[in-house]
N, CA and C atoms of all chains as a GROMACS GRO file, in nm:
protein
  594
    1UNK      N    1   7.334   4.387   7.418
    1UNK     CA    2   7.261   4.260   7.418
    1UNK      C    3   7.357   4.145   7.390
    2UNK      N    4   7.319   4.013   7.448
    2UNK     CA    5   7.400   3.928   7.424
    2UNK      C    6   7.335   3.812   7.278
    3UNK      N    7   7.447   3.777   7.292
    3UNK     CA    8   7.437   3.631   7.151
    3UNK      C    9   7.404   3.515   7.248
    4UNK      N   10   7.335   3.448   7.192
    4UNK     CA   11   7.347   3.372   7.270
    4UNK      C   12   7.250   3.194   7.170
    5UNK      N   13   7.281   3.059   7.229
    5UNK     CA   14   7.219   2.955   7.147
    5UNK      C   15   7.138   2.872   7.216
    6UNK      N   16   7.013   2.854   7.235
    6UNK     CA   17   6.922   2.802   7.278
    6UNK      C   18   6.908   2.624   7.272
    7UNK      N   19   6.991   2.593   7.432
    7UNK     CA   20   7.028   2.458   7.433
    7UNK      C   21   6.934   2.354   7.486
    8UNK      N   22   6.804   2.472   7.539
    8UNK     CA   23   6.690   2.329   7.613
    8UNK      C   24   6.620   2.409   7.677
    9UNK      N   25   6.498   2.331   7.796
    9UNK     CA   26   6.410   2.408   7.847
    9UNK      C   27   6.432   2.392   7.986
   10UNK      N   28   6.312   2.455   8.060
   10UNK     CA   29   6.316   2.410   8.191
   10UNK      C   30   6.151   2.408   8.250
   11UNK      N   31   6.102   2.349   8.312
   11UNK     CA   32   5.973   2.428   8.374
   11UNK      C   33   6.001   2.431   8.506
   12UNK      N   34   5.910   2.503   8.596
   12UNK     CA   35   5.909   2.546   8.706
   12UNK      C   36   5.780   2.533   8.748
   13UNK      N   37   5.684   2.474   8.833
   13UNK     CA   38   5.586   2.520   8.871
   13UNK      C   39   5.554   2.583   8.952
   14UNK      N   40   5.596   2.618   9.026
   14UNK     CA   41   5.608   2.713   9.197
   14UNK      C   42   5.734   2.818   9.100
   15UNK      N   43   5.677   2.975   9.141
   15UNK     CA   44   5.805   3.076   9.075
   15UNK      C   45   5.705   3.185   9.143
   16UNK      N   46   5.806   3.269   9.069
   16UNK     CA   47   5.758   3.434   9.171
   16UNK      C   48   5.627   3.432   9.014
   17UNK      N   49   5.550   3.550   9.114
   17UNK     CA   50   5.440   3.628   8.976
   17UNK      C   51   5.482   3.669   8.833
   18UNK      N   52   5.602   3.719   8.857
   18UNK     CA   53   5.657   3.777   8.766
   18UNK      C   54   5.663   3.678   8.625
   19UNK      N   55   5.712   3.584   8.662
   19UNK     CA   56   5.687   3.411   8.550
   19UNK      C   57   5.562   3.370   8.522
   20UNK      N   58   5.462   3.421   8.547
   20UNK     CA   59   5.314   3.386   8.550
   20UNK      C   60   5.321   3.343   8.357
   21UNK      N   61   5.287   3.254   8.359
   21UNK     CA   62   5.217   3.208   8.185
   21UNK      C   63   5.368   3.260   8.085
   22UNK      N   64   5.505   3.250   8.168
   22UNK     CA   65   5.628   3.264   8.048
   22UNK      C   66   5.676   3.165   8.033
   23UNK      N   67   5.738   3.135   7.917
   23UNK     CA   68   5.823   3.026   7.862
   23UNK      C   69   5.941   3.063   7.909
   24UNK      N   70   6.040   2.955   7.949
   24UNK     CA   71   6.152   3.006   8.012
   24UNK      C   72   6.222   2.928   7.938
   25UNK      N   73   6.354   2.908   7.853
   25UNK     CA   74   6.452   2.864   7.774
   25UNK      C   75   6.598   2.850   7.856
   26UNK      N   76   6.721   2.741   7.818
   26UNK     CA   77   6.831   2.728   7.877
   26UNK      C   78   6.876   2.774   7.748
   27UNK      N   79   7.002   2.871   7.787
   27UNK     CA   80   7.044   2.955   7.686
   27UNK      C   81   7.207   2.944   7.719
   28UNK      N   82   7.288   2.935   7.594
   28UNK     CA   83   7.445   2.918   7.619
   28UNK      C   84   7.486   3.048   7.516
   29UNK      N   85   7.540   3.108   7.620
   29UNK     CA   86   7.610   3.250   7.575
   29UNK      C   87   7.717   3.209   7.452
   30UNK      N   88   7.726   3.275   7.333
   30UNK     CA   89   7.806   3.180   7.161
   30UNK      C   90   7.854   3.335   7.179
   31UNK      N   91   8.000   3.341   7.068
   31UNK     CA   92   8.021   3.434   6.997
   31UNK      C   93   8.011   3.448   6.833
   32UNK      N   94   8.029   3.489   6.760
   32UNK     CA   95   7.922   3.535   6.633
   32UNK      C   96   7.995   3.434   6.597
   33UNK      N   97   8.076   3.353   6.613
   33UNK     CA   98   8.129   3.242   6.510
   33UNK      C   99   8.062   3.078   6.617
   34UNK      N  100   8.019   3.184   6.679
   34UNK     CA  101   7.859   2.983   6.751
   34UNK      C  102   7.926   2.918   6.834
   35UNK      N  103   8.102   2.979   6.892
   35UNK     CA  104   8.156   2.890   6.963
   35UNK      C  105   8.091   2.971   7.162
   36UNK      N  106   8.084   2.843   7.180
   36UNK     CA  107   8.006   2.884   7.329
   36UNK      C  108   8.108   2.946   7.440
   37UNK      N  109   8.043   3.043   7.481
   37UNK     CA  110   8.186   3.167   7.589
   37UNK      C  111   8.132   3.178   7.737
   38UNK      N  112   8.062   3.043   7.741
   38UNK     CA  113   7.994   3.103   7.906
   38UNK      C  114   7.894   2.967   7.968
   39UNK      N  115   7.849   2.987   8.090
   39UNK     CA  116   7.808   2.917   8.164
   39UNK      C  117   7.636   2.938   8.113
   40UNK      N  118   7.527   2.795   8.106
   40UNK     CA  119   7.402   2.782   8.113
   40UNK      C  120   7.309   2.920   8.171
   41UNK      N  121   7.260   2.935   8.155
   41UNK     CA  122   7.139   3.043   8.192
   41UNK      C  123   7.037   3.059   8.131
   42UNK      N  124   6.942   3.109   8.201
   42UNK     CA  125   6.787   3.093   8.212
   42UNK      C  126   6.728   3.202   8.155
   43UNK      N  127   6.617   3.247   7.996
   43UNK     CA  128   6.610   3.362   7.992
   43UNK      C  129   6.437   3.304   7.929
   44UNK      N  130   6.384   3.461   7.976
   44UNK     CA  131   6.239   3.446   7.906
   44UNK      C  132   6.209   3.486   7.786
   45UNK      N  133   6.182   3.361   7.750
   45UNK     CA  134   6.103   3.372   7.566
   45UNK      C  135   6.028   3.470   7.487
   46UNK      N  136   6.053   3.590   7.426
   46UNK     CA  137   5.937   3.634   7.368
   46UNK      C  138   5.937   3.690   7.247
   47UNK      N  139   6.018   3.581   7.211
   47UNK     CA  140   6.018   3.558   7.022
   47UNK      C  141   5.998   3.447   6.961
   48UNK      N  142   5.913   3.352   7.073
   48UNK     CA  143   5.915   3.222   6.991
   48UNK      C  144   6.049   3.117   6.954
   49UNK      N  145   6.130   3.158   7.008
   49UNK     CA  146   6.212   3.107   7.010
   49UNK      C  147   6.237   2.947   6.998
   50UNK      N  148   6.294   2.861   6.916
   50UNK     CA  149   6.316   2.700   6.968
   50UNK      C  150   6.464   2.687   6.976
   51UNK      N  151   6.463   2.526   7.002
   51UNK     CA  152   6.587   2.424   7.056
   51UNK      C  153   6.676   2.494   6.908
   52UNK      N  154   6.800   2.522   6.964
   52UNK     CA  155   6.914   2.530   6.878
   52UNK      C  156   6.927   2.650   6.799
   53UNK      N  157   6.816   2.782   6.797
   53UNK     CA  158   6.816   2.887   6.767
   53UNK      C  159   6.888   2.945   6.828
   54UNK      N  160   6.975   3.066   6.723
   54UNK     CA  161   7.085   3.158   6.774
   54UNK      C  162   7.004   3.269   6.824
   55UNK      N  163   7.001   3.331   6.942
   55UNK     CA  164   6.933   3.427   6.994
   55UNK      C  165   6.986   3.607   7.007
   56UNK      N  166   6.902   3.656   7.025
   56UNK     CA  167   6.951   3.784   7.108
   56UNK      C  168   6.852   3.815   7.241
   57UNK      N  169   6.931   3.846   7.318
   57UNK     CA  170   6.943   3.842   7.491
   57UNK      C  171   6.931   3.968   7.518
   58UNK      N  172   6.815   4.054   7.579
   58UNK     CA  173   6.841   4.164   7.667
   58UNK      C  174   6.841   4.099   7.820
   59UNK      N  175   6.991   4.157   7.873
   59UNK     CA  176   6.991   4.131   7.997
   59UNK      C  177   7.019   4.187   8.070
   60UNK      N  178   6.895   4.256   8.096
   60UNK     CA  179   6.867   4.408   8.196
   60UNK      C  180   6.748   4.418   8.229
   61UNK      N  181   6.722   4.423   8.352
   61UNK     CA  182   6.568   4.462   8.379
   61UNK      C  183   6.512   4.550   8.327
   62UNK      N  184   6.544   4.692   8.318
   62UNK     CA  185   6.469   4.794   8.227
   62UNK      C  186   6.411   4.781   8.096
   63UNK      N  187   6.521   4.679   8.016
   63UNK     CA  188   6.469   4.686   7.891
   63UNK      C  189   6.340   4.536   7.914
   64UNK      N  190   6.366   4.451   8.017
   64UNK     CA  191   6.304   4.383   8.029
   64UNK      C  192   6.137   4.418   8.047
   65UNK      N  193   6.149   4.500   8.129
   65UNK     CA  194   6.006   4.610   8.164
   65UNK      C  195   5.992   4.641   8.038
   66UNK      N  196   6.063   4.702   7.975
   66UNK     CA  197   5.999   4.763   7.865
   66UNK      C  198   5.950   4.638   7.780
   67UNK      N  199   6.003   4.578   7.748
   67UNK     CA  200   5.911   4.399   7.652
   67UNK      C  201   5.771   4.397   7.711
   68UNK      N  202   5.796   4.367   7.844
   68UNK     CA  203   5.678   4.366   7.902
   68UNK      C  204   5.562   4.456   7.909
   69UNK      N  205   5.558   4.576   7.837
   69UNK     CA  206   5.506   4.697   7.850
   69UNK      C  207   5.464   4.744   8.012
   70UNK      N  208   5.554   4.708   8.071
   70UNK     CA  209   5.557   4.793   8.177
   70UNK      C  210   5.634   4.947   8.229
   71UNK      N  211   5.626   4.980   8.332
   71UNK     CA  212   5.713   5.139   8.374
   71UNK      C  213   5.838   5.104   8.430
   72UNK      N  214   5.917   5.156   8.421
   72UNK     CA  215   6.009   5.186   8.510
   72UNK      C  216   6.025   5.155   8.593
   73UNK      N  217   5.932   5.200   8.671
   73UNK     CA  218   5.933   5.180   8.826
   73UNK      C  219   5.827   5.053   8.862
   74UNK      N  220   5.782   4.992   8.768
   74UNK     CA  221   5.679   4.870   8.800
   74UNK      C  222   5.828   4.741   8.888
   75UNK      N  223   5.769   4.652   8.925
   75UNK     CA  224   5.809   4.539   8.970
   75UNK      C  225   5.841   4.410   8.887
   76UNK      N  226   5.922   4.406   8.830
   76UNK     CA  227   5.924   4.296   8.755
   76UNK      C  228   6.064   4.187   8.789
   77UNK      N  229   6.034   4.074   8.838
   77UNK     CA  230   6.156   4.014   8.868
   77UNK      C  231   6.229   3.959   8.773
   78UNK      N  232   6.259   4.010   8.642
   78UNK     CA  233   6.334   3.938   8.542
   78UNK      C  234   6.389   3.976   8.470
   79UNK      N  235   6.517   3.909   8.413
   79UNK     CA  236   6.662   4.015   8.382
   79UNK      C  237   6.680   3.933   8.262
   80UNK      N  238   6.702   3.876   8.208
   80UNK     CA  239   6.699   3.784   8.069
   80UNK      C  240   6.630   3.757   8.009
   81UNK      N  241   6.614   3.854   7.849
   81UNK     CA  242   6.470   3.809   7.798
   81UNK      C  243   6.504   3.804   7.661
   82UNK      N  244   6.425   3.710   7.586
   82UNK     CA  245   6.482   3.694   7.433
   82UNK      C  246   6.409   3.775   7.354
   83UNK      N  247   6.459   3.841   7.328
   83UNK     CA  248   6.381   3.942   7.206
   83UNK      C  249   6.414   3.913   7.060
   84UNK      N  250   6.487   3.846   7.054
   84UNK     CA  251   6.487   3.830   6.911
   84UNK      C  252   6.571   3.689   6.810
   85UNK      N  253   6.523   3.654   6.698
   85UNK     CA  254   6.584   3.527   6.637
   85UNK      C  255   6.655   3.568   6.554
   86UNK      N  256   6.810   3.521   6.564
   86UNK     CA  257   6.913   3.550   6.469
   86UNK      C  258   6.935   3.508   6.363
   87UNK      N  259   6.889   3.555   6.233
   87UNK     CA  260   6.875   3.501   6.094
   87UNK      C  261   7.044   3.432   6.075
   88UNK      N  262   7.171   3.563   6.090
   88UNK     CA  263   7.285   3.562   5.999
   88UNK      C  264   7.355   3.652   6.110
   89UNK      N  265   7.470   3.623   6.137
   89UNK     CA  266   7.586   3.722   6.219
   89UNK      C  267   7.728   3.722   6.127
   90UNK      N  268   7.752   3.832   6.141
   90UNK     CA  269   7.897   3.854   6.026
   90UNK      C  270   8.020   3.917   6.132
   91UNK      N  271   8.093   3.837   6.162
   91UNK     CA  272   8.210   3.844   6.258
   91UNK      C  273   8.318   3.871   6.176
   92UNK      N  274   8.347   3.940   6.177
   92UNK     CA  275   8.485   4.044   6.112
   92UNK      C  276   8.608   3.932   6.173
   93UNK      N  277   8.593   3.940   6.266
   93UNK     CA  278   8.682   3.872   6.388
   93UNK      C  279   8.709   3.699   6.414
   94UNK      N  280   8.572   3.636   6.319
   94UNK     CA  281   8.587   3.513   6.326
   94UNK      C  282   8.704   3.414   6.236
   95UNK      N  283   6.963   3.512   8.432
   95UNK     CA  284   6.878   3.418   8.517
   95UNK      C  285   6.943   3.305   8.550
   96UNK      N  286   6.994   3.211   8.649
   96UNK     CA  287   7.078   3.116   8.671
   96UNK      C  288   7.075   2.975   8.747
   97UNK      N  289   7.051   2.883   8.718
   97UNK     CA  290   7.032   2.757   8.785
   97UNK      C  291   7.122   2.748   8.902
   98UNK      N  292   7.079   2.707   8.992
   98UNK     CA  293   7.104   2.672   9.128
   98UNK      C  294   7.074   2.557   9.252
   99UNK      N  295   7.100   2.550   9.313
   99UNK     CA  296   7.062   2.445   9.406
   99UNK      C  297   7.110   2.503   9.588
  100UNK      N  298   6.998   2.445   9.625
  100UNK     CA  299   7.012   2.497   9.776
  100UNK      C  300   7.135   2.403   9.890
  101UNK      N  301   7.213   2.473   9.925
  101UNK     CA  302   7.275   2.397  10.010
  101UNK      C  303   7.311   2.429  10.131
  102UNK      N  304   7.270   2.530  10.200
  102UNK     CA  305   7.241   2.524  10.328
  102UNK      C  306   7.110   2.672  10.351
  103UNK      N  307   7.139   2.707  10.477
  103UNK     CA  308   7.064   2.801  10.479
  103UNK      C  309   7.139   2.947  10.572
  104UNK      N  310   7.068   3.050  10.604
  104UNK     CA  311   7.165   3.144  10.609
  104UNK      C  312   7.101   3.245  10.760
  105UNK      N  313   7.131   3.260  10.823
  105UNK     CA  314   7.067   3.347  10.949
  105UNK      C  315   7.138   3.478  10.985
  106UNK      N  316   7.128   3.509  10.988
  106UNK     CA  317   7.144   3.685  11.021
  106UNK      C  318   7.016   3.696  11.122
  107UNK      N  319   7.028   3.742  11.249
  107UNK     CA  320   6.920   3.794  11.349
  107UNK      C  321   6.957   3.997  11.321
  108UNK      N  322   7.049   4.016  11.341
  108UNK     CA  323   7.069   4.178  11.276
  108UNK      C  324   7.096   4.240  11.158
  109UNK      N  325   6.973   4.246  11.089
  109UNK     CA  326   6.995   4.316  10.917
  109UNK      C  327   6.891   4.436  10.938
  110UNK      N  328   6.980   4.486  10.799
  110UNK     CA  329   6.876   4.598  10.752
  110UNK      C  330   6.716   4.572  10.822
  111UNK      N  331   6.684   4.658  10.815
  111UNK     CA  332   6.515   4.685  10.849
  111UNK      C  333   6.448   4.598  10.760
  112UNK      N  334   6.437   4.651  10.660
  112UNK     CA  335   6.373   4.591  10.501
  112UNK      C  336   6.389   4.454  10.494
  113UNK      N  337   6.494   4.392  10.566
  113UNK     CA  338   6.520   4.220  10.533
  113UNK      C  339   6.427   4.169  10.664
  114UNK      N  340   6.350   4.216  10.728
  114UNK     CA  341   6.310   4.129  10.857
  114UNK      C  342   6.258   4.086  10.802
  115UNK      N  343   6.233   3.922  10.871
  115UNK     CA  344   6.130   3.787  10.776
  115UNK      C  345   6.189   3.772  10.644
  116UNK      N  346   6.299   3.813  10.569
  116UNK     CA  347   6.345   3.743  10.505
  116UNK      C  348   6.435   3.646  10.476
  117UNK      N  349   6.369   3.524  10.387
  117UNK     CA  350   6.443   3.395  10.442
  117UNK      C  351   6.628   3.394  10.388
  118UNK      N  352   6.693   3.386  10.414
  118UNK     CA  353   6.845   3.344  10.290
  118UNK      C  354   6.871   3.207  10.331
  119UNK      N  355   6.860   3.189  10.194
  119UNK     CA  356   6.981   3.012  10.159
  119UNK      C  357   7.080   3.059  10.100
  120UNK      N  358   7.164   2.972  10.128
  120UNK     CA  359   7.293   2.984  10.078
  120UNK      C  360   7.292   2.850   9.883
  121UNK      N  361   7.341   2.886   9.812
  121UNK     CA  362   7.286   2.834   9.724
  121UNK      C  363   7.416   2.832   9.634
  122UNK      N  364   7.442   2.696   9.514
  122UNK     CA  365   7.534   2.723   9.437
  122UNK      C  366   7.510   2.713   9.278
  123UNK      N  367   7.575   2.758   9.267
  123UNK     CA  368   7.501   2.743   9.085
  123UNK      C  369   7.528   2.677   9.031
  124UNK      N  370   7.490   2.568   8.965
  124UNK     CA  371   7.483   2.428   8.874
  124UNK      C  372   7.473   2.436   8.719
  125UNK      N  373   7.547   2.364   8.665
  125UNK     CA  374   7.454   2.362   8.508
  125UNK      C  375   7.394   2.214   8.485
  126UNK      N  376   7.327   2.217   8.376
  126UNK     CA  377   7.184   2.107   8.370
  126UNK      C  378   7.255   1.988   8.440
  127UNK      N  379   7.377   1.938   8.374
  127UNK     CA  380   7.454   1.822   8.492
  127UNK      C  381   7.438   1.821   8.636
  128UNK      N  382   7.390   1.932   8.692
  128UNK     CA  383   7.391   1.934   8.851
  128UNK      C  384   7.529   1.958   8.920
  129UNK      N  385   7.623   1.984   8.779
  129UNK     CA  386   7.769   2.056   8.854
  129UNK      C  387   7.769   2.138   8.898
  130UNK      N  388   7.833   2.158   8.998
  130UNK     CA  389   7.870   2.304   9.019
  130UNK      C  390   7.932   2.422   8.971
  131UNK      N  391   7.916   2.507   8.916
  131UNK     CA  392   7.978   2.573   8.842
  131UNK      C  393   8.028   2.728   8.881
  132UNK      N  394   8.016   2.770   9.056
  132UNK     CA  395   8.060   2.870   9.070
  132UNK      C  396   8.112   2.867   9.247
  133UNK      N  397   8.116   2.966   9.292
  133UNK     CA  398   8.111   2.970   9.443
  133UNK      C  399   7.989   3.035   9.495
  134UNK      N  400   7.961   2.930   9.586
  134UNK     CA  401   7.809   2.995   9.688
  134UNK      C  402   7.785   3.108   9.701
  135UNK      N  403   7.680   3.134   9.707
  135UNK     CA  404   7.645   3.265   9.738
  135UNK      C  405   7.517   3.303   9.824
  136UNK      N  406   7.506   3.397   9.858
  136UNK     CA  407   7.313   3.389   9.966
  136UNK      C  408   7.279   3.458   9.908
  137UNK      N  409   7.124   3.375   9.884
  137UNK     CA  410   7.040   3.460   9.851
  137UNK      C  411   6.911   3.478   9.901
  138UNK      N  412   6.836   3.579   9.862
  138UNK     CA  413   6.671   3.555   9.940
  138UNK      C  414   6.560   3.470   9.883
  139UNK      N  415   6.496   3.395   9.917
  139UNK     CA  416   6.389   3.329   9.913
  139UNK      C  417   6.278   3.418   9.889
  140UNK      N  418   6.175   3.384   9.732
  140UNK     CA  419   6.066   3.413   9.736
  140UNK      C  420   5.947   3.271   9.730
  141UNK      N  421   6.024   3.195   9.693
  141UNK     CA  422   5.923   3.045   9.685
  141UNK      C  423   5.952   2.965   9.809
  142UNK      N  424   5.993   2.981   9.912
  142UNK     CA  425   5.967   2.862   9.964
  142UNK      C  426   6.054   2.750   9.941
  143UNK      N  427   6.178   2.779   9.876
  143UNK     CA  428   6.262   2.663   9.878
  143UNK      C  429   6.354   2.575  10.007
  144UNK      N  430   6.385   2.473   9.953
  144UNK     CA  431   6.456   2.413  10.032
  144UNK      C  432   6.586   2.325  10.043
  145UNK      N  433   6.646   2.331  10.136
  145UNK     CA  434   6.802   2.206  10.069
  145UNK      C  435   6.811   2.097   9.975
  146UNK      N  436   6.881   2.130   9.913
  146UNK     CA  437   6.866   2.013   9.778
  146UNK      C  438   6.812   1.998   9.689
  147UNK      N  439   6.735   2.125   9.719
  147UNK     CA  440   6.636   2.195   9.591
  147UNK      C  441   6.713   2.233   9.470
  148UNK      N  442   6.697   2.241   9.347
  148UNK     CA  443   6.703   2.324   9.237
  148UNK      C  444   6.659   2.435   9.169
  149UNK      N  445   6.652   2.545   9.228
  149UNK     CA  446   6.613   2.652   9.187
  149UNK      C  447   6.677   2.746   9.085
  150UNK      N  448   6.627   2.853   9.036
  150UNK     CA  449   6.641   2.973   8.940
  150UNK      C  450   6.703   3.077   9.020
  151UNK      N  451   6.791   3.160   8.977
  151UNK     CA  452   6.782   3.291   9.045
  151UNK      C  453   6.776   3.393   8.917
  152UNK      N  454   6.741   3.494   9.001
  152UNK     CA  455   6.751   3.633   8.940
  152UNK      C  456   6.825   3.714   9.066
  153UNK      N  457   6.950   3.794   8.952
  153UNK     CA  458   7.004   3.885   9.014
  153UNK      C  459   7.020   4.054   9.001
  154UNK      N  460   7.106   4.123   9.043
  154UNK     CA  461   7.058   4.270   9.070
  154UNK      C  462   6.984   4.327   9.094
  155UNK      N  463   6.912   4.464   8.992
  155UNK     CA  464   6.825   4.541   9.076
  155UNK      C  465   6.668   4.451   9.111
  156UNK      N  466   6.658   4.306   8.956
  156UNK     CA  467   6.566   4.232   9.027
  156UNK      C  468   6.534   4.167   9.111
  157UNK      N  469   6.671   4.160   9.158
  157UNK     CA  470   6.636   4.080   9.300
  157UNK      C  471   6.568   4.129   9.374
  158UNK      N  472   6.597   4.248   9.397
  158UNK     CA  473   6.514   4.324   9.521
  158UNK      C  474   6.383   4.348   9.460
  159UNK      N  475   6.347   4.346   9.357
  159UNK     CA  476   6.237   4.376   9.295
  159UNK      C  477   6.140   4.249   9.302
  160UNK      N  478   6.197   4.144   9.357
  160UNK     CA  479   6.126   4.037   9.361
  160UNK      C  480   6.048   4.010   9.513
  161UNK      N  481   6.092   4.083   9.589
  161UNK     CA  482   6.069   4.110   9.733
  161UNK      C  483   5.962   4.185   9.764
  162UNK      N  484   5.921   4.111   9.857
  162UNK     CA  485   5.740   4.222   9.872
  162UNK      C  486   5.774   4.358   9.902
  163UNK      N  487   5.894   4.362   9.994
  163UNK     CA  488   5.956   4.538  10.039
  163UNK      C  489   6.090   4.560   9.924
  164UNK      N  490   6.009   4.622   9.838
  164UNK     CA  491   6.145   4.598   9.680
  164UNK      C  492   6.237   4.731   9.727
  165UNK      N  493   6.249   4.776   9.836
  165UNK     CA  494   6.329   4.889   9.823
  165UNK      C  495   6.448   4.832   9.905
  166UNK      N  496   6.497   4.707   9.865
  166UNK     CA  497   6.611   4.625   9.985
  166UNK      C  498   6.704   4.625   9.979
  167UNK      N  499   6.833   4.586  10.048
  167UNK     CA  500   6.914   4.514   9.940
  167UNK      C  501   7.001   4.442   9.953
  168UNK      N  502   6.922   4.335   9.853
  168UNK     CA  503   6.894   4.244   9.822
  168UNK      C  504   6.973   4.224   9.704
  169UNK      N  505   7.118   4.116   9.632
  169UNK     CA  506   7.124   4.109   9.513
  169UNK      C  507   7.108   3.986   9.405
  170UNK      N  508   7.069   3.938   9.476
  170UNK     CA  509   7.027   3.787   9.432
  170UNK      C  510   6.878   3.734   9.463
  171UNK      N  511   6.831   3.675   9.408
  171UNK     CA  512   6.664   3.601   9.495
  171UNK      C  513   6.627   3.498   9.459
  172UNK      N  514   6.554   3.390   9.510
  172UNK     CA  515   6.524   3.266   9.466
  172UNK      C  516   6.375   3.315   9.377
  173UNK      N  517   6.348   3.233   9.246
  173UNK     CA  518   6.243   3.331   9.215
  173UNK      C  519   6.181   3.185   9.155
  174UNK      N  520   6.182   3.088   9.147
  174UNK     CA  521   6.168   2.977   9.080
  174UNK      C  522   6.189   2.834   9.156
  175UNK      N  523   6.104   2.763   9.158
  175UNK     CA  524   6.169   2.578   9.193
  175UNK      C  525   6.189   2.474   9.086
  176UNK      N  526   6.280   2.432   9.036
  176UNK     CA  527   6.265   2.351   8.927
  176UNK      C  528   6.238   2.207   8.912
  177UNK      N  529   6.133   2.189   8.856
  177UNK     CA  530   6.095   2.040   8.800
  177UNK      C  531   6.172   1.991   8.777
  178UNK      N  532   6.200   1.995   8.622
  178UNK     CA  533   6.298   1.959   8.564
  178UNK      C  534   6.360   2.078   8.496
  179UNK      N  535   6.466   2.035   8.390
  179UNK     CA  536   6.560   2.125   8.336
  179UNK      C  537   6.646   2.005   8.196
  180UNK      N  538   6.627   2.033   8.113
  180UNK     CA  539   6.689   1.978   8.053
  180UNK      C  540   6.772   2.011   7.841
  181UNK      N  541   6.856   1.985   7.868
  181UNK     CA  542   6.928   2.009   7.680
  181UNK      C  543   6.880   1.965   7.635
  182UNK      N  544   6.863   2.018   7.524
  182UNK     CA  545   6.828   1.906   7.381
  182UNK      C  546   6.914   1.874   7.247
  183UNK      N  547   7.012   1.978   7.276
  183UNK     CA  548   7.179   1.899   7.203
  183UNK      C  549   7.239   1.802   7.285
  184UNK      N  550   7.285   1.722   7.212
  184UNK     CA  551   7.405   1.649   7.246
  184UNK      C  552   7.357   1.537   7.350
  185UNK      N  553   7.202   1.585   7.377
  185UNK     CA  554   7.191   1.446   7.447
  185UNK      C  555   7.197   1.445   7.559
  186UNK      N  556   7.281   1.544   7.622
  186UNK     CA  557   7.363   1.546   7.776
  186UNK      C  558   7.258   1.624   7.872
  187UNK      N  559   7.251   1.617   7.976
  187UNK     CA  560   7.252   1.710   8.061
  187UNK      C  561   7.078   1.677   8.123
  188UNK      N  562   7.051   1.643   8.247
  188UNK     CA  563   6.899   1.626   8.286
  188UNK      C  564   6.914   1.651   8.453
  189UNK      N  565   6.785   1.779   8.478
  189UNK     CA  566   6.821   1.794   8.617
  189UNK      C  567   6.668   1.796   8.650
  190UNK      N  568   6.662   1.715   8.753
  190UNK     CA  569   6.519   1.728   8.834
  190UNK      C  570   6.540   1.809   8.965
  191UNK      N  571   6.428   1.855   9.004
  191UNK     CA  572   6.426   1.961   9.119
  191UNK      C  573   6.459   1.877   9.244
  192UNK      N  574   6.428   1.784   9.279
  192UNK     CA  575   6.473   1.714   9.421
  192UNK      C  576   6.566   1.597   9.378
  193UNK      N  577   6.665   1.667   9.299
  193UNK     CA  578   6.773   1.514   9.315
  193UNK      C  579   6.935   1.588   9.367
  194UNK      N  580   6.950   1.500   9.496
  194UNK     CA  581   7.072   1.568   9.575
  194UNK      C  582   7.179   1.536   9.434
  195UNK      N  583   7.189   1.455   9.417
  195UNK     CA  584   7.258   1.372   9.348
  195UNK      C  585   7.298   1.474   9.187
  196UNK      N  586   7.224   1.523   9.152
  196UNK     CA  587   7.262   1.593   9.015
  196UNK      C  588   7.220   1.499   8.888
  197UNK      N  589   7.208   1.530   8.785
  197UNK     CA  590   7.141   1.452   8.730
  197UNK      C  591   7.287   1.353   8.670
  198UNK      N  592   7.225   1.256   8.568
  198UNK     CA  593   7.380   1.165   8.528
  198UNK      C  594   7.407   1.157   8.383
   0.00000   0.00000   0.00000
């Protein structure tokens, strides 16, 4: 899973089914010391997430299905999803 | 998931089976500035977009999963049109869905 810091929003009104009634967040990939390692991207909310929260990122469809309580083999068009709010990160390395 | 914008469009008359009737734009990826931030790439259309548009993508196995015939392949897809888009650090960064221009 990735780190990642929650820099803004976006809406969409026209999107595939799959976005039906999700919050979608602009998310900047951080490493555990908050400095940013990557380009803007788009992930779906489902921790409540707000502006400037340090995140965690599954970015994989499978596990994405699985948030969603869906199968495996269901259809789901979405690969970035926030599962979770980062209290504290301890970087050995920072 | 990745911000984008449409900038041309893409034709193939001989593909896979699975791609007939499917649309490709060619599309580049932007951040909220409306920069560009990568090299083009094609992808498939599920909304209906169009040049100069600002769209979302989703890539890999969802791409194809976003496709009415999900068994394609397909690694990219338009899955989104964007309104707007915008930061809320620093102040910077505002993108509306029909501005050629990028935001300022």
């Amino acid at each position: 899973m990735k780190l990642a810091r929650v820099v803004g929003s976006l809406t969409a009104t026209v999107h595939h089914p799959s976005y039906d009634g999700q919050t979608l967040l602009l998310c900047e990939p951080v490493d555990g010391a908050g400095r940013r390692t990557g380009e803007v991207f788009i992930a779906v909310d489902r921790a409540q997430a707000g502006p400037g929260d340090l995140v965690l990122i599954n970015a994989e469809g499978n596990g994405a299905r699985q948030v969603f309580g869906l199968k495996p083999t269901d259809k789901l068009a979405i690969q970035d999803v926030i599962v979770g709010v980062v209290d504290a990160v301890e970087d050995a390395h920072a | 998931m990745q911000l984008a914008r449409v900038i041309g469009t893409c034709v193939a008359t001989q593909k896979y089976q699975g791609l007939d009737g499917v649309r490709l734009l060619v599309v580049e990826p932007v951040d909220v500035r409306g920069k560009a931030t990568g090299a083009p790439l094609v992808a498939a259309d599920t909304v209906s977009a169009g040049p100069g548009e600002v769209v979302f993508l989703v890539g890999a196995r969802e791409a194809a999963l976003a496709m009415d015939e999900s068994f394609v392949p397909v690694d990219a897809a338009i899955v989104g049109l964007v309104d707007e888009a915008w930061r809320d650090d620093q102040g910077q960064g505002f993108l509306r869905g029909r501005d050629d221009q990028g935001a300022t």
